[in-house]
Each structure stands twice: as C-alpha cells, then as structure tokens.
N, C-alpha and C positions, 0 to 999 in steps of 0.2 A: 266446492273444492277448488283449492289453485290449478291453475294453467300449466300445465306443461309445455314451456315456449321449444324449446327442445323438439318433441315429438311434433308439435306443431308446425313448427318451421322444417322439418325434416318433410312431412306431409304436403305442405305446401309446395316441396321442392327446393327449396334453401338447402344449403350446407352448415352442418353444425358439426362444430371443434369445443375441443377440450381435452386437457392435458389427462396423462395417467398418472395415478401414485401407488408405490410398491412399495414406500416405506410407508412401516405402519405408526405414522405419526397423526394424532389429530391436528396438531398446530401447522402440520405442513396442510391438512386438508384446509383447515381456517383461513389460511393466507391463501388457497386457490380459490375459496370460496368467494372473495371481496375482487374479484378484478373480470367479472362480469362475463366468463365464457358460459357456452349454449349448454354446458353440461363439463364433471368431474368422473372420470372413471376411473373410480377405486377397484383395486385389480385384490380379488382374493385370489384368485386360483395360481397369481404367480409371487404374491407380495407374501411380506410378510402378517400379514395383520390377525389377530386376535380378535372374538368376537368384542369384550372390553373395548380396543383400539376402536372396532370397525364401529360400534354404538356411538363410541367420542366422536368419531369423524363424520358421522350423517346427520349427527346433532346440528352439525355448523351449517347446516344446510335449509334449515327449516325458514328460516327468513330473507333468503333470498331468492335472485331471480335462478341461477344457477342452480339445474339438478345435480344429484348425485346419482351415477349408475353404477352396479357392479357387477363387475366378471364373476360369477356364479365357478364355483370346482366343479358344477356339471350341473345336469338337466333333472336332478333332483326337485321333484316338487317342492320338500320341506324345506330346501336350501332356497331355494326360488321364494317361499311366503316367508319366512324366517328375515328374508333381507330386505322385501318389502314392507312387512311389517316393524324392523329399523326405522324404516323414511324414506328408503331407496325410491326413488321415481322412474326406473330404470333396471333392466336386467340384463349383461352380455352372457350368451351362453359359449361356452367353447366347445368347438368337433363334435360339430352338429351334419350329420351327412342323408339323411331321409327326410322325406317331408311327414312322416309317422312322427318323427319325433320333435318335429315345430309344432306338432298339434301339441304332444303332450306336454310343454313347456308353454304354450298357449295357454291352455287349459289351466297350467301350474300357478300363471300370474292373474288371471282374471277372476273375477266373484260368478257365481251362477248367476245366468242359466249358460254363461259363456264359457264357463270352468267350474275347475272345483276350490279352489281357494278360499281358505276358513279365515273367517268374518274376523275382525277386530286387530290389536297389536299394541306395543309399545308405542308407536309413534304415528299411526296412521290417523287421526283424528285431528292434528298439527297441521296437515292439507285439509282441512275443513273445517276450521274455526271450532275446533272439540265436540262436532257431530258428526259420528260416526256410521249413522245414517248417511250421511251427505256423502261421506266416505265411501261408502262400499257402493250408494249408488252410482257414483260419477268415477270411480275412480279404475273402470274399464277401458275408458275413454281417455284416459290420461299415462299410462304407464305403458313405458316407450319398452319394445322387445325386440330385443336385437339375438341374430342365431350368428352363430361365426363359421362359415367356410374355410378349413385348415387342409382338407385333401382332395388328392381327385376323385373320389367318391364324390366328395359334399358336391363341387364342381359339376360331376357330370347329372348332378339330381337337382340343380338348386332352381333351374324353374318350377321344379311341383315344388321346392320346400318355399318358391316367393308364391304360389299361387295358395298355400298356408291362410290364411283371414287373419288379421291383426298382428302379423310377422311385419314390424316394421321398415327391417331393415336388413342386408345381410352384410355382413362384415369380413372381407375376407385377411388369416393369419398370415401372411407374406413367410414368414419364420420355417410353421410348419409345416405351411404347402413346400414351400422348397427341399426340406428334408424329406417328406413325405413321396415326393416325386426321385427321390434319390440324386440332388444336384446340391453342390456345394456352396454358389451364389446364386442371389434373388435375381441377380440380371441373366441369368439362363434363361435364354428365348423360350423355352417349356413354362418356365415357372408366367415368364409375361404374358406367354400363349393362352394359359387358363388363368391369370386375373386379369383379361379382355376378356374370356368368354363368360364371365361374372358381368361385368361391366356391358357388353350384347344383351345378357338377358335382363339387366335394369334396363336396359330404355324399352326390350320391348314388351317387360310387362311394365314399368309403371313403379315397381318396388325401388327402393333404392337400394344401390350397394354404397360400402363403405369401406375404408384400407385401412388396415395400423402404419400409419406413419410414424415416423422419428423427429423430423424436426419441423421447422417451419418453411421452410421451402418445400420441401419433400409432401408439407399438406397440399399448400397451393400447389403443386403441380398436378398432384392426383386428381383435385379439385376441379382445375382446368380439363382433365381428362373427363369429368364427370362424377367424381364418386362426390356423394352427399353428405359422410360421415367419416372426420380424419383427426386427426391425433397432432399436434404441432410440439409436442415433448412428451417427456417422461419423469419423473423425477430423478429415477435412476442413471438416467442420461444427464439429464442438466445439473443435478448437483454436484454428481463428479466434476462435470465440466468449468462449473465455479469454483470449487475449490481447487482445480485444477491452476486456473487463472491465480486463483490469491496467492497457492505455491511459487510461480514463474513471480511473483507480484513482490515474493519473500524472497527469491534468490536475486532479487535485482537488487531489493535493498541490502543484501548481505552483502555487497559489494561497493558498497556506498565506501568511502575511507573514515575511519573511524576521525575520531577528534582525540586530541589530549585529555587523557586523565586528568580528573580533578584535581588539582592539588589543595592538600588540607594548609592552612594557615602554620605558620612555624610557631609555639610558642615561646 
C-alpha cells in the first residue's frame, strides 16, 4: 500500500500544511492536487460539496504524492468508512471533546482487530496496486486521524483524548473555541490562554497539536509556536481575494482614456 508522507511526516515530527476547499469543485481540487502540499483538506462539514463532487474530487488524488483528507459532519462511523472508502487518506473530525469518543472514531477508521471498519470500497485498492488484501492489511498504519478541539470541554480533556492510540493529531477550531468561550475576537487572552494549553499538552505528551489557520503567515507563525498541522489558505479566502485583485485590476483599466472611434471610410 502507498505511503502516507502526511501521517509520516507528522509522526516523525515535521509540519504538514495544506490548503482547505469549500467549494465543491473537482477541478479546483485537481489544481491543488499538482503543486505538491503534505495534504488537501476537503472540508464536508462546512463546504459545499455533494457526495458526486466529493467522489470527483478524491479521484485526483490517487496519483499523487498529496493526500486528500476530510472534515467528516461528525464522529459517524458510516460517514467516517464512507469517505475512506472514496480514497480519503485522511479524516478531520469536528467537536470532538472526551477521549470516549476518539476511541470511537478510532475504532470508525481502522480494519479489525483495531476497529470495526468494513472491508473493501470504491477506491480503496488504488492505494495498493488493486489488492485489497494489501489494503485492509497495511492500511491501519496509513490513515492520518485527526479529532478537532472547538470548546473548553474538548480543552480541558484533551490529554486523555492525545493519550487515545492512533489519535494522530488534535487540531484545535480557533472560530468556535472563541465563540464557545463567549468572546467576540480570537485575540482574547482566554481564547490564547486555552490554545497554549493545547499546545503544553503536545509537547508533553508527544501528540501533535495543530491550528486552522488562514493565511500564510498566520501558518508560519503557529508553526514557530509549535503546532505540526496548519492550513496556509482556504479557497474561500483566496479566491475571493483574487478576484477581488482582477476587480481593482478592472477599475483601473476603466479609467484608461478611451481612444477615437473608428471612423468608417466615406463612400
């Protein structure tokens, strides 16, 4: 079965990035797919996407080095084999707050005797050169499990939910920890206060944590701070932002002076 460099690199302690998509486009998933990040997180739980879409879009994924992971709508086992068995290499769970329920999403993505997860799928044999044996054996060992911390619950449990077995990573929501905490911006010393106390408990257990960032700066800096697992866009974000650019790009040329009308020939 392939490598999950992804999960690998995360394991070893590296940082891995990659953008999110919310539109449910395959051909936007296709062009993220060719420019080499550690992973694509296709976002169901806030995107738009369609299972049709979401099929299209893990298709483009089968040939390269880039995983595809997705935000799960929840801790649904079915939803969880459903999207592995797509191609997903990858599962984020969202407002995940006991470590009861990292087992059972554990449990959701892994083959027996580590889980319950039923055998075979659409695309799962495409990581193992169309033996599905090779599949279900190795493919324990390959599929990256990320839980997301969104509230002060998750926060105040999440070292039993990193002491979890094959919880790769925890990811914490910036968004809805800050609403959840009842504060109107993420720079509330509260909301900083508990994603540092995320951040404590990755180094001293060993798990990594990880932040939804927005841009590219915003990863590197988390980065620098420590977290393993960051986000340097969105589509949602940058494509406005582009066509944002070609607009300002359109009101400049509307201001160019025109030239004379043609004149037609007299006959």
């Amino acid at each position: 079965m392939r490598i999950n460099r992804a999960r690998q690199k995360l394991r070893e302690g590296q940082v891995i990035s990659g953008p999110s998509l919310l539109y449910a486009s395959p051909e936007i998933a296709e062009e993220a797919a060719r420019h080499g990040f550690d992973f694509v997180w296709i976002d169901w739980q806030h995107g738009a996407w369609s299972e049709p879409t979401m099929n299209a879009a893990l298709g483009c994924f089968l040939n390269v080095e880039t995983v595809a992971i997705v935000r799960t709508l929840g801790p649904d086992p079915a939803w969880i084999g459903k999207l592995l068995d797509l191609g997903a290499l990858g599962i984020i769970v969202p407002m995940v707050e006991t470590a009861e329920q990292c087992e059972k999403i554990v449990r959701a993505a892994k083959f027996p005797p580590r889980g319950c997860r039923s055998a075979t799928g659409l695309r799962t044999a495409y990581h193992a050169g169309n033996d599905y044996f090779d599949y279900t054996e190795n493919a324990n060992d390959q599929i990256l499990t990320v839980v997301m911390v969104e509230t002060p619950t998750g926060v105040d449990n999440v070292r039993a939910m990193m002491a979890v077995p094959d919880v790769d990573c925890v990811l914490i929501g910036p968004y809805d920890l800050t609403r959840s905490l009842g504060c109107t911006q993420m720079s509330d010393p509260r909301v900083e206060g508990m994603i540092q106390e995320v951040l404590t408990a990755s180094r001293e257990t060993g798990v990594p944590a990880g932040y939804v960032t927005n841009t590219p700066e915003e990863a590197e800096a988390r980065a620098a701070q420590g977290f393993r697992m960051v986000c340097p866009g969105h589509d949602m974000i940058q494509l406005p932002q582009a066509f944002a650019e070609m607009s300002r790009c359109s009101e400049r040329l509307s201001r160019i002076p025109r030239v004379s009308a043609r004149r037609e020939p007299s006959v």
